[in-house]
N, C-alpha and C positions, 0 to 999 in steps of 0.2 A: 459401187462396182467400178474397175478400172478398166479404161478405154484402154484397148490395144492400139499401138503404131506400126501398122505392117509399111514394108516398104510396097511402094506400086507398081503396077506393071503401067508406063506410060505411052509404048509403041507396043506394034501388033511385035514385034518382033523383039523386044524386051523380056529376057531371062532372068538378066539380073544387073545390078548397078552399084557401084563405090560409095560408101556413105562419105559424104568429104566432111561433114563439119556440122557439130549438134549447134542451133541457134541459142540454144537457152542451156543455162548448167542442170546438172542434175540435181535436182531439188527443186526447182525453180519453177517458181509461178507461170501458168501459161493460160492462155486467150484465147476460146476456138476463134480461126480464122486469121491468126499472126501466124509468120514464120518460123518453120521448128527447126527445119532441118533441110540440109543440103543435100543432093544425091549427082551423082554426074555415072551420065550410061554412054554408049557411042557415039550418039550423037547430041547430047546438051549437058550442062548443069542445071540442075531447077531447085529450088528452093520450095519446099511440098510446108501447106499450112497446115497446122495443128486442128484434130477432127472433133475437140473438145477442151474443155476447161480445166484448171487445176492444177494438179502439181507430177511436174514429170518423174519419172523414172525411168535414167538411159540403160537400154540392156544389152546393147550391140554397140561396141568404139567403130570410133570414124579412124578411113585411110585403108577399112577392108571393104572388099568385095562379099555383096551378098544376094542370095537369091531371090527374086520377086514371092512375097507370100511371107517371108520371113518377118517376125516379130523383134522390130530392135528395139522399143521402149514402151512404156505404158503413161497412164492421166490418170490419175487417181484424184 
């Protein structure tokens, strides 16, 4: 069963945030607890760790703006 990668909400006031940059390619082996992905909201860029193992699949490009809750890749 594949892990969802929702984007987070990281401030009380956090709607939504810019995905600036996938850490790893799509297809690409991941490591819960390394770096997956970038996000930058009003006030930071943070780099959010992968919530599981396996192999990605990106489903939302970086450089858009998206809503907190939204699913932009999976861990299969």
């Amino acid at each position: 069963m594949a892990t969802e990668i929702i984007l987070p909400k990281l401030g009380f006031s956090m709607d939504e945030a810019t995905l600036t940059e996938w850490l790893v390619v799509d297809g690409g082996a991941v490591q819960a607890g390394e770096p997956l992905y970038a996000i930058e909201s009003e006030k930071s860029v943070q780099e959010i760790d992968a919530p599981a193992s396996g192999t990605l699949r990106i489903l939302k490009e970086p450089g858009e703006i998206y809503q907190v809750g939204t699913i932009i890749g999976e861990i299969a």
